[in-house]
C-alpha positions as a Markdown table, in Angstrom:
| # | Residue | x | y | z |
|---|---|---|---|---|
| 1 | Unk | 141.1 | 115.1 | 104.3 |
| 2 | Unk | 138.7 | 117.9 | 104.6 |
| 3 | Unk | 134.9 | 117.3 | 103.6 |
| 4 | Unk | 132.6 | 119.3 | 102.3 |
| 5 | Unk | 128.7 | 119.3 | 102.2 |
| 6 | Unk | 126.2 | 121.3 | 100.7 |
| 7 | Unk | 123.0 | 121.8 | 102.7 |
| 8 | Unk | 119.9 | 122.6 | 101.8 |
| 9 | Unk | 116.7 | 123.7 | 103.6 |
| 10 | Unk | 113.0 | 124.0 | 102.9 |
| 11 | Unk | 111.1 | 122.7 | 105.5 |
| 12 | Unk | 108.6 | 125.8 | 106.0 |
| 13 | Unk | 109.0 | 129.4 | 104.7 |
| 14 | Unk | 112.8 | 129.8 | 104.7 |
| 15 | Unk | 114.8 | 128.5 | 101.5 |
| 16 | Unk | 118.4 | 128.2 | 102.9 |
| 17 | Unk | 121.7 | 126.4 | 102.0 |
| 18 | Unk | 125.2 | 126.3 | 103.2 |
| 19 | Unk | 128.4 | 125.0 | 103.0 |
| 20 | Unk | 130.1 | 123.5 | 105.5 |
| 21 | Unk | 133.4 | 121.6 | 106.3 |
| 22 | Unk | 133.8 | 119.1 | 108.3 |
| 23 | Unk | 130.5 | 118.9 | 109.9 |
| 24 | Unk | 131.2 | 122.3 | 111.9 |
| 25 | Unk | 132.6 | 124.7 | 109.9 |
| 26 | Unk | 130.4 | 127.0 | 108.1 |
| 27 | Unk | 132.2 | 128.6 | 104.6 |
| 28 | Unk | 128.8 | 129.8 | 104.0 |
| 29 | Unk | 125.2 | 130.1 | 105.3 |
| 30 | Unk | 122.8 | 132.1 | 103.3 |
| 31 | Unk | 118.6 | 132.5 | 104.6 |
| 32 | Unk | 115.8 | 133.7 | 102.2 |
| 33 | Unk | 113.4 | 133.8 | 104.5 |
| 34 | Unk | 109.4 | 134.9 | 103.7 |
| 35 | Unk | 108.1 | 135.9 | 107.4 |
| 36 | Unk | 107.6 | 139.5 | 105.5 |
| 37 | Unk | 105.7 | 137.8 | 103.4 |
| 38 | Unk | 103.4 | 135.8 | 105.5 |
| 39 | Unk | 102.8 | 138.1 | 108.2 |
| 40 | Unk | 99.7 | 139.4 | 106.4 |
| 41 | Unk | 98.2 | 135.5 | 107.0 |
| 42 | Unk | 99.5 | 135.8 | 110.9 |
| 43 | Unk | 101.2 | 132.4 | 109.7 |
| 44 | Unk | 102.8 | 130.5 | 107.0 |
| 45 | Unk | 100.1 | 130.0 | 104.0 |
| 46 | Unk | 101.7 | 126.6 | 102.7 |
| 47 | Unk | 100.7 | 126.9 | 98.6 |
| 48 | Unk | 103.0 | 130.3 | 98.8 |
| 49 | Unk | 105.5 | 129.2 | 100.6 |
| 50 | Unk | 106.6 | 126.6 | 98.3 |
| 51 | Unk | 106.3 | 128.8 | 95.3 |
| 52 | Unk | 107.8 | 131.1 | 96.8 |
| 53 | Unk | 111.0 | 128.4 | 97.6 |
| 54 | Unk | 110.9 | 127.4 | 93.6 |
| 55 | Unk | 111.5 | 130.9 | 93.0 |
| 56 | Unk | 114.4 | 131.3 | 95.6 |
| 57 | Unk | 115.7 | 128.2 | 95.5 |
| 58 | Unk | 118.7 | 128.1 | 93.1 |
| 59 | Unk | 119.4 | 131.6 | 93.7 |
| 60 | Unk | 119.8 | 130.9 | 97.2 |
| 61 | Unk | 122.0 | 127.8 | 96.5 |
| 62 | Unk | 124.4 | 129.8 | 94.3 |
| 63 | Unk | 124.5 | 132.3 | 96.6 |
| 64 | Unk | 125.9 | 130.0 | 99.3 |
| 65 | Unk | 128.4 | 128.1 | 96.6 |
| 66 | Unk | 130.2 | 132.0 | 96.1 |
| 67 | Unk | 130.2 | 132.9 | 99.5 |
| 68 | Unk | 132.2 | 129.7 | 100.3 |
| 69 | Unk | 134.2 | 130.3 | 97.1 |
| 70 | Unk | 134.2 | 126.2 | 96.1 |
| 71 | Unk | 133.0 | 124.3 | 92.9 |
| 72 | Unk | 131.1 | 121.6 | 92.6 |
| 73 | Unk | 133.9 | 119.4 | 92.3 |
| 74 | Unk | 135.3 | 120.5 | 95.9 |
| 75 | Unk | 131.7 | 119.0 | 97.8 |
| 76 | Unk | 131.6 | 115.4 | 99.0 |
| 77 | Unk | 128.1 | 114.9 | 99.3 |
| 78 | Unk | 124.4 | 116.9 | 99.0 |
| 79 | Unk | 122.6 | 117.6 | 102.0 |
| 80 | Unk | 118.5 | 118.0 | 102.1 |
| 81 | Unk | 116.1 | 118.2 | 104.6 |
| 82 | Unk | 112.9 | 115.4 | 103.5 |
| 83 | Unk | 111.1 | 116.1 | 106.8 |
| 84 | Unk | 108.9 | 116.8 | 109.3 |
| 85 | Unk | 107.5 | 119.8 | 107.3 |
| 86 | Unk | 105.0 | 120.7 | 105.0 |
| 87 | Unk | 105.1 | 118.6 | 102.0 |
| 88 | Unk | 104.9 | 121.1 | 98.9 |
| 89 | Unk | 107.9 | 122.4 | 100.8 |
| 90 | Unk | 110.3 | 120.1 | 100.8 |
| 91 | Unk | 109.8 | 118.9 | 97.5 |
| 92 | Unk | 111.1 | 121.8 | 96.2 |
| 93 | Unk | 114.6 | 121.3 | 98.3 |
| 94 | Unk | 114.2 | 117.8 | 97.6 |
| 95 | Unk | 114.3 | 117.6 | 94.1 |
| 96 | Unk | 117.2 | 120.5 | 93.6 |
| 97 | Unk | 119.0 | 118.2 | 95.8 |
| 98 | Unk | 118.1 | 115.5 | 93.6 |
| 99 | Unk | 118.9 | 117.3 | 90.4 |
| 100 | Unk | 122.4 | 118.1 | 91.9 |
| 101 | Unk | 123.8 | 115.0 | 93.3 |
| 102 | Unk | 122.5 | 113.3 | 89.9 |
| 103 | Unk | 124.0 | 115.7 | 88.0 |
| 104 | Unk | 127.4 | 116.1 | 89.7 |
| 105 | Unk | 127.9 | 112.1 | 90.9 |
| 106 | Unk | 127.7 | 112.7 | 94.2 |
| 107 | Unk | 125.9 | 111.5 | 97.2 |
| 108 | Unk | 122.4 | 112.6 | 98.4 |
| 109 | Unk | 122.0 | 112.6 | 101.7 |
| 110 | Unk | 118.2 | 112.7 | 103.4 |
| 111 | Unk | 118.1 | 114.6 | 106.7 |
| 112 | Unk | 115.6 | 114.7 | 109.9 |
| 113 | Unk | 114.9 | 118.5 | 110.0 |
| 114 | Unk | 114.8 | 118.0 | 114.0 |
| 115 | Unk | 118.3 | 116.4 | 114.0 |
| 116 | Unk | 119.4 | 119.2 | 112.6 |
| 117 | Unk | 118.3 | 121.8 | 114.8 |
| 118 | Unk | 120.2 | 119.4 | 117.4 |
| 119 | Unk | 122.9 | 119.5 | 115.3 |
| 120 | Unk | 123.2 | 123.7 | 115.2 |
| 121 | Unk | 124.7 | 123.1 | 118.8 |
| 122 | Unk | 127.9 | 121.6 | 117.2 |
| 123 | Unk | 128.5 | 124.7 | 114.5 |
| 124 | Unk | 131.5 | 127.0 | 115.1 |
| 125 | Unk | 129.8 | 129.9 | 114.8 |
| 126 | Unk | 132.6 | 132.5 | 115.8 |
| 127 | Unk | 130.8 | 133.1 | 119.5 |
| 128 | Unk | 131.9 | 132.8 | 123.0 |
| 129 | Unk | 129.6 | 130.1 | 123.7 |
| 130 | Unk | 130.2 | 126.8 | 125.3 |
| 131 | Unk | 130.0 | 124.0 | 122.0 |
| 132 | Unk | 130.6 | 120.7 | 122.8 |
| 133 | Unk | 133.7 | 120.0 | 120.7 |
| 134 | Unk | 134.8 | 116.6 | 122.4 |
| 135 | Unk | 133.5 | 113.8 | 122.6 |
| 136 | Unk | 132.6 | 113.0 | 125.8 |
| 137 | Unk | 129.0 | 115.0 | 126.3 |
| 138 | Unk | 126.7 | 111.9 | 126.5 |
| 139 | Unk | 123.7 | 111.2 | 127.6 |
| 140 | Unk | 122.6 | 114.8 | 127.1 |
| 141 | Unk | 119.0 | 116.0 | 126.7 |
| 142 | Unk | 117.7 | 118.2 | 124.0 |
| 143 | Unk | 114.8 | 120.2 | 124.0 |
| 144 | Unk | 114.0 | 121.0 | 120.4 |
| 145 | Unk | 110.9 | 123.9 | 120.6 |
| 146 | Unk | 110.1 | 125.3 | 117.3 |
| 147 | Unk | 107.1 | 126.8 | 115.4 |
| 148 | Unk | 106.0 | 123.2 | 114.6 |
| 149 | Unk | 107.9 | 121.1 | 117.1 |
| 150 | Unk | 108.0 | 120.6 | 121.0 |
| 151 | Unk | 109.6 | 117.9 | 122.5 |
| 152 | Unk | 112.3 | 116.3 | 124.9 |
| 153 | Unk | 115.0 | 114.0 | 123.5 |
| 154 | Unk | 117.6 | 111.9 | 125.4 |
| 155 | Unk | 120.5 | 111.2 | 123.4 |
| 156 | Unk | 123.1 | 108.5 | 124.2 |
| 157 | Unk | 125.4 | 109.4 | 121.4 |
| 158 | Unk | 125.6 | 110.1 | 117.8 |
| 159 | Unk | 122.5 | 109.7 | 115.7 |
| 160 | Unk | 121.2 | 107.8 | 119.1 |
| 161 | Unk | 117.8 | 109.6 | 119.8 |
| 162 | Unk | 114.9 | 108.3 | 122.5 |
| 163 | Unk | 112.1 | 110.9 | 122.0 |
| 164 | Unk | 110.7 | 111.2 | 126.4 |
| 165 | Unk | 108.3 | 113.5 | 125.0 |
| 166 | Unk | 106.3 | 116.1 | 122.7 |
| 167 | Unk | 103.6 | 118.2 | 122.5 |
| 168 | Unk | 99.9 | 116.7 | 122.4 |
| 169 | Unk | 98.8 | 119.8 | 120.6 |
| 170 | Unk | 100.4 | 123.2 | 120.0 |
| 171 | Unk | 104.0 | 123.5 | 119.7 |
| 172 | Unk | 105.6 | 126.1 | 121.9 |
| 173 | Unk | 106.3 | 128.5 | 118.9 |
| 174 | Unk | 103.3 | 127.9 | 117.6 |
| 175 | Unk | 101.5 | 128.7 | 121.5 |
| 176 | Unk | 103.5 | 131.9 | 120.5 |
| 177 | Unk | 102.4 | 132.9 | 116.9 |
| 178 | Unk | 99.0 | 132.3 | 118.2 |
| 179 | Unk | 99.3 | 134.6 | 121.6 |
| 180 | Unk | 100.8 | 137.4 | 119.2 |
| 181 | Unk | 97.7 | 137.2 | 116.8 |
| 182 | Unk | 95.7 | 137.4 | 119.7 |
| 183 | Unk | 97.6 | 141.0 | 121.2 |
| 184 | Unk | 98.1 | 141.9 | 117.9 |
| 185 | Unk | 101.5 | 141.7 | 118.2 |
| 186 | Unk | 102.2 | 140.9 | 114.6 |
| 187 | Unk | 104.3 | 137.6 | 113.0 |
| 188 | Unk | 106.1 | 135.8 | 113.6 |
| 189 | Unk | 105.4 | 135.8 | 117.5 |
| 190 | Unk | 108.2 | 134.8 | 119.6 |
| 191 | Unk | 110.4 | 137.9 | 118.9 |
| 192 | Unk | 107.5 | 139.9 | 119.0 |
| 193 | Unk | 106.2 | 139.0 | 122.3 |
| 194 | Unk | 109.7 | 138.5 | 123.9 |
| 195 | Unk | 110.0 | 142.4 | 122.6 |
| 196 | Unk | 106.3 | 143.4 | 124.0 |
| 197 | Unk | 107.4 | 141.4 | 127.6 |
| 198 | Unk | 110.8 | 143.5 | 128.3 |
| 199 | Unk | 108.2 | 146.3 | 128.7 |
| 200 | Unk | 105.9 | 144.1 | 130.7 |
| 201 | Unk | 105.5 | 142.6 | 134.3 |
| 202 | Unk | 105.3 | 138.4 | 134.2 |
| 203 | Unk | 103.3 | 138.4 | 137.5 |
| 204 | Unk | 100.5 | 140.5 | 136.2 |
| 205 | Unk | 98.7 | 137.6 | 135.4 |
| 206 | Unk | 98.5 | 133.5 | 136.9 |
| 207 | Unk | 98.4 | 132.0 | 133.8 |
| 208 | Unk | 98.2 | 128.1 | 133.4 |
| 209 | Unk | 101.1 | 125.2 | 133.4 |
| 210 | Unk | 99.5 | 122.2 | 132.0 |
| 211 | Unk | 99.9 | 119.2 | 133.4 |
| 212 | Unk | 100.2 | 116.1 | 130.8 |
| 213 | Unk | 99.4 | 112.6 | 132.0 |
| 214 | Unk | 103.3 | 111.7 | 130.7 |
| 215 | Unk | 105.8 | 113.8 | 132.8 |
| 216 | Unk | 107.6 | 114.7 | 129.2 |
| 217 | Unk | 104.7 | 115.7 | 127.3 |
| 218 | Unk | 104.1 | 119.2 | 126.6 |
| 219 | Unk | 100.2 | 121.0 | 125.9 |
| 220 | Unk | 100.4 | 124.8 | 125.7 |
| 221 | Unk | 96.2 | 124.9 | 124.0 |
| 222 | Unk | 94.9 | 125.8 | 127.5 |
| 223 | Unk | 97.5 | 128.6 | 128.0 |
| 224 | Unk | 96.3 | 130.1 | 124.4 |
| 225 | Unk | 92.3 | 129.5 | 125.4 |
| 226 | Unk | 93.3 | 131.3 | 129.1 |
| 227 | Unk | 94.9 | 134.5 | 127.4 |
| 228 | Unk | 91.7 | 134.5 | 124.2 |
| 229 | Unk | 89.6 | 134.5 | 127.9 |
| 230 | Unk | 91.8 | 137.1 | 129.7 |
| 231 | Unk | 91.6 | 139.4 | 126.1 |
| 232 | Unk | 88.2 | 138.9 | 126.0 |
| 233 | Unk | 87.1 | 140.2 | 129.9 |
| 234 | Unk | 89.8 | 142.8 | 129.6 |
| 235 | Unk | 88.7 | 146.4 | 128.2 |
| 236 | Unk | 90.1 | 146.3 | 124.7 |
| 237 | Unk | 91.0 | 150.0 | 124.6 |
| 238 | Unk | 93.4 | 149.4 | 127.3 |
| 239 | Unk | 94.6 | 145.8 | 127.6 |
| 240 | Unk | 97.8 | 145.7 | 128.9 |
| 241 | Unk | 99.5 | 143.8 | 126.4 |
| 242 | Unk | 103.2 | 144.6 | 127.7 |
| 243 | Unk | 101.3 | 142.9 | 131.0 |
| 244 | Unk | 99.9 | 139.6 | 128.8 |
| 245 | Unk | 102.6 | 138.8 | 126.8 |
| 246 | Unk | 105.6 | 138.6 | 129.7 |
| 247 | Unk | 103.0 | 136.7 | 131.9 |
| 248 | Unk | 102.4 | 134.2 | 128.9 |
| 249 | Unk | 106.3 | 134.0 | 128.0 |
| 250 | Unk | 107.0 | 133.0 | 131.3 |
| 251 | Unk | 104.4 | 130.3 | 131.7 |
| 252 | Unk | 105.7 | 129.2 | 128.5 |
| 253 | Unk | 109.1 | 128.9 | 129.6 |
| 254 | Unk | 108.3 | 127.6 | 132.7 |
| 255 | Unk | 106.8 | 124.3 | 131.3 |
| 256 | Unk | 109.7 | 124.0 | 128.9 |
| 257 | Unk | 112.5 | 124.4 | 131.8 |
| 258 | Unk | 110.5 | 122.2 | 134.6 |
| 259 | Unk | 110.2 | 119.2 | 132.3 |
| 260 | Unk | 114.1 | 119.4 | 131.0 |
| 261 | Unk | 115.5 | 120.2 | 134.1 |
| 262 | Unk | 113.2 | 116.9 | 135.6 |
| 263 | Unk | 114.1 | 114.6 | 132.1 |
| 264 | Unk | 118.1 | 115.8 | 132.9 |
| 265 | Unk | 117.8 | 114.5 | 136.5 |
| 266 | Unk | 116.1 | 111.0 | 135.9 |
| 267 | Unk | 118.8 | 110.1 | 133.0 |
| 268 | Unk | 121.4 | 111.7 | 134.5 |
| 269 | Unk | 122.6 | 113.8 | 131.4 |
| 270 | Unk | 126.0 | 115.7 | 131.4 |
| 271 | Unk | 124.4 | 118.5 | 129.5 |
| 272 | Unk | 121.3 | 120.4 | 127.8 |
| 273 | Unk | 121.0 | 121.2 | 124.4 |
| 274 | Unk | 118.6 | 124.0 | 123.7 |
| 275 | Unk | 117.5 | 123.7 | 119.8 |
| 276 | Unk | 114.7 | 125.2 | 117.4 |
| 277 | Unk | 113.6 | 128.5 | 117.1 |
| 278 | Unk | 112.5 | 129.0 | 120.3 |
| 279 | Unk | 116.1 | 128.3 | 121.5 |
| 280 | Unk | 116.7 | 132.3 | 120.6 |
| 281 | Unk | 114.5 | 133.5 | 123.5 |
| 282 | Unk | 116.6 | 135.5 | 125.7 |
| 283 | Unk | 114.2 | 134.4 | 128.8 |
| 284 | Unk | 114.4 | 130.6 | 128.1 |
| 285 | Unk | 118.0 | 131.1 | 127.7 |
| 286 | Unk | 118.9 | 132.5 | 130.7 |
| 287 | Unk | 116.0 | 130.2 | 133.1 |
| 288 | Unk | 117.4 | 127.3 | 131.4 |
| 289 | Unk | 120.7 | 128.3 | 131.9 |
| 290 | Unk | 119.5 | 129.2 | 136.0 |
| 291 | Unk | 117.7 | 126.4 | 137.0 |
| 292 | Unk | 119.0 | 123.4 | 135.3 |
| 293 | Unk | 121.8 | 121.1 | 137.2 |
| 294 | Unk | 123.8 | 120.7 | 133.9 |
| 295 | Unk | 126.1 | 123.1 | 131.6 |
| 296 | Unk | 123.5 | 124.8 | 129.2 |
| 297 | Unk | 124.4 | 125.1 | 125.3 |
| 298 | Unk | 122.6 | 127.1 | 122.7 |
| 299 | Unk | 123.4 | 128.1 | 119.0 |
| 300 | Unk | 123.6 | 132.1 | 118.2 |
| 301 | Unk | 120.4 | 133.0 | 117.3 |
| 302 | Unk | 120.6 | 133.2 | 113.7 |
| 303 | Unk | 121.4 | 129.3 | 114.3 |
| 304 | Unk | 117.9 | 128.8 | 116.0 |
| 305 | Unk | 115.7 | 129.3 | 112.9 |
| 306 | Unk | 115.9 | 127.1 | 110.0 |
| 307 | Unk | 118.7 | 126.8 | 108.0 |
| 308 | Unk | 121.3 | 124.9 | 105.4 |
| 309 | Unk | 124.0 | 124.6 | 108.0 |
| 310 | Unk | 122.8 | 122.3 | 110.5 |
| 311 | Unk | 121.6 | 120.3 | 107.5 |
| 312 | Unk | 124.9 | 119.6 | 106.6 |
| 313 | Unk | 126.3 | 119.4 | 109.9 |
| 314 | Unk | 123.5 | 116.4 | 111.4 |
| 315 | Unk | 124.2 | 114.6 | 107.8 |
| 316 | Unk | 127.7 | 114.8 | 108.0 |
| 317 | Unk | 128.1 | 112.6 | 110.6 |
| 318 | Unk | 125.9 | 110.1 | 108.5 |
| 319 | Unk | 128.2 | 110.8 | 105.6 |
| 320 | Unk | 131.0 | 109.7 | 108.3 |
| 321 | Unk | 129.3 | 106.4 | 108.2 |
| 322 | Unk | 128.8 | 105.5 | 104.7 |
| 323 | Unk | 125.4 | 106.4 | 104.4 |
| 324 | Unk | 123.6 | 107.6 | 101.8 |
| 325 | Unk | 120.3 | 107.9 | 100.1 |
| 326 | Unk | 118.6 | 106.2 | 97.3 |
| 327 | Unk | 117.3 | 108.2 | 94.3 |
| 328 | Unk | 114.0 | 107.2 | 95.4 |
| 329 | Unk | 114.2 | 109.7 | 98.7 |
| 330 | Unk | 110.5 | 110.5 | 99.2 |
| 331 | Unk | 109.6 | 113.6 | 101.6 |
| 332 | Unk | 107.9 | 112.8 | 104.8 |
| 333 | Unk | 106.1 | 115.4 | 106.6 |
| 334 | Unk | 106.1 | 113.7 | 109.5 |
| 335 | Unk | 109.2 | 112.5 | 109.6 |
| 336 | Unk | 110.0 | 111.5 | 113.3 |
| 337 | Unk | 113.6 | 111.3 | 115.4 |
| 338 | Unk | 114.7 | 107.3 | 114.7 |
C-alpha cells in the first residue's frame, strides 16, 4: 500500500514542507526561503527568522498539500524536523506539526535535520543521477557540509550512523558565508564565491589546509583568519577577489575531499554520499567525484538546501519500523546523529 508523509522543515531561515510517497517520491516540495531577507545581516538574524516562519508556515504547508493534490485523510504520518538548529526555529515547525497530527489522529514523527540531508540522496528527483535504489550500498560514507554542519559519517545501514568526525569550529558553509562578507561578495556565500571563483585562478594564492589532531575532524577558522590577513595586506582598491575566492574554494574543498576519500578507504565503503548545502558546489562535486575510489552520489541542487522532502523521506523509513513520537517531542538544537 502506498504511504504518504507530510514533511515539514524549519530548522534555520527556510520554512518548507512536502509530500512524499513512499519515502522517495516527491508529489510536492515547496521552499519559502528568507536569504533575501537576511542578507542585509550577512547571516541569519535568529528572532526574524522564526517570525518570519510563523508567518509562512501554514501557507507554505497548504501550498505543498495542493501541489500533491491529497487530503489529509490520504497522509500516514507527519513529518518534523526537532533538530540541530536554532531553537525559536524549530518550534514553530514543531508545534504546526503538533497541531496537525493531534488534530488529524495521525502519527508525529521527530526527525534529525542531518539524517535528512542524508536522506536527499534517496529522492527521485526526475535527474540522470546515480540514486542508490537497492539495497545493497552499505557501508557508505557521507559527508554532510552545510551552513551549520561539517562532518564525516560511516553508515552501516539504515538509521545506522557512526559520526568519524566534525568540525572543531566553523562549518564549511559557514567558512564560506564568512569569506564572502569578507570580499563583499554578498549572502549567502557559497553560490556567491563559487560564482566570483569561475572568473578566478585557485593558485593565486597558498592558502591553509588545517590539520586536526583526529584524521576526521574538520577546522576551516585559520583558512577565514588567512584570507581577513591576505584582505588586509592587499590594496583594497584592487584586491583580486575573482583571485581570493577560487583560491579559498579550493582549500575548502580540498580538506573536505582528502578526509572522505581517506574515511572511504579505511572502512572500505561501496559509495559516498555528498549531503548539505554545500553538496551543490559544482567544484566539490566534480573533485569528489575525481578523486574518490567509490561511485559518488549527490542530490540536484535544489535537494542540497533545506527542505520538507528529505524530512519525510529520513522519517519514513522510521515510520517503516513502527516508530513514532510522543506528544511531548521537545526541540533540540543540538540534536546529534544516534
Amino acid at each position: 500500500m502506498s504511504e504518504l508523509i507530510l514533511g515539514i522543515e524549519t530548522s534555520c531561515d527556510e520554512t518548507a514542507a512536502a509530500v512524499i510517497l513512499d519515502g522517495c517520491r516527491i508529489l510536492s516540495n515547496v521552499v519559502a526561503s528568507q536569504a533575501e531577507m537576511h542578507a542585509k545581516f550577512g547571516g541569519v538574524f535568529p528572532e526574524v527568522a522564526s517570525r518570519e516562519h510563523v508567518l509562512k508556515i501554514i501557507p507554505v504547508i497548504d501550498e505543498a498539500m495542493n501541489a500533491a493534490q491529497v487530503s489529509w485523510n490520504d497522509l500516514r504520518a507527519i513529518a518534523v524536523t526537532h533538530g540541530p538548529g536554532l531553537a525559536g526555529s524549530l518550534l514553530v515547525g514543531v508545534n504546526a506539526a503538533k497541531g496537525i497530527a493531534l488534530g488529524k489522529s495521525l502519527p508525529l514523527l521527530g526527525t534529525n535535520h542531518l539524517e535528512g540531508h542524508i536522506y536527499a540522496n534517496w529522492l527521485d528527483a526526475g535527474l540522470p543521477y546515480v540514486r542508490p535504489e537497492m539495497e545493497n550500498v552499505f557501508p557508505l560514507v557521507a559527508l554532510i557540509a552545510s551552513g551549520g554542519h561539517s562532518s564525516l559519517v560511516l553508515m552501516r545501514g539504515h538509521g545506522e550512523y557512526m559520526e568519524l568526525g566534525h568540525t572543531i569550529d566553523d562549518a564549511a558553509g559557514e567558512a564560506f558565508d564568512k569569506i564572502a562578507r569578507l570580499l563583499h561578495l554578498g549572502y549567502p556565500g557559497g553560490p556567491a564565491i563559487q560564482r566570483a571563483a569561475e572568473q578566478g585562478d585557485a593558485s593565486a594564492f597558498k592558502l591553509p589546509r588545517a590539520q586536526t589532531k583526529r584524521a576526521y575532524d574538520f577546522s576551516f577558522s585559520g583558512l577565514k583568519t588567512a584570507v581577513l590577513n591576505l584582505t588586509k595586506k592587499l590594496d583594497a582598491e584592487n584586491l583580486p577577489v575573482n583571485d581570493i575566492a577560487a583560491s579559498a574554494q579550493q582549500a575548502i574543498v580540498d580538506m573536505l575531499v582528502e578526509k572522505t576519500h581517506l574515511a572511504v578507504e579505511e572502512y572500505d565503503a561501496k559509495y559516498v554520499l555528498l549531503a548539505g548545502g554545500v553538496a551543490a558546489n559544482k567544484l566539490l562535486r566534480q573533485e569528489m567525484s575525481a578523486r574518490a575510489s567509490r561511485p559518488v552520489i549527490f542530490p540536484p541542487p535544489k535537494l542540497c538546501v533545506d527542505n520538507g522532502a528529505m524530512i519525510a523521506a529520513a522519517a519514513f523509513r522510521h515510520y517503516r519500523a513502527g516508530q513514532s513520537s510522543a506528544w511531548d517531542l521537545d526541540v533540540v538544537p543540538n540534536l546529534k546523529l544516534a
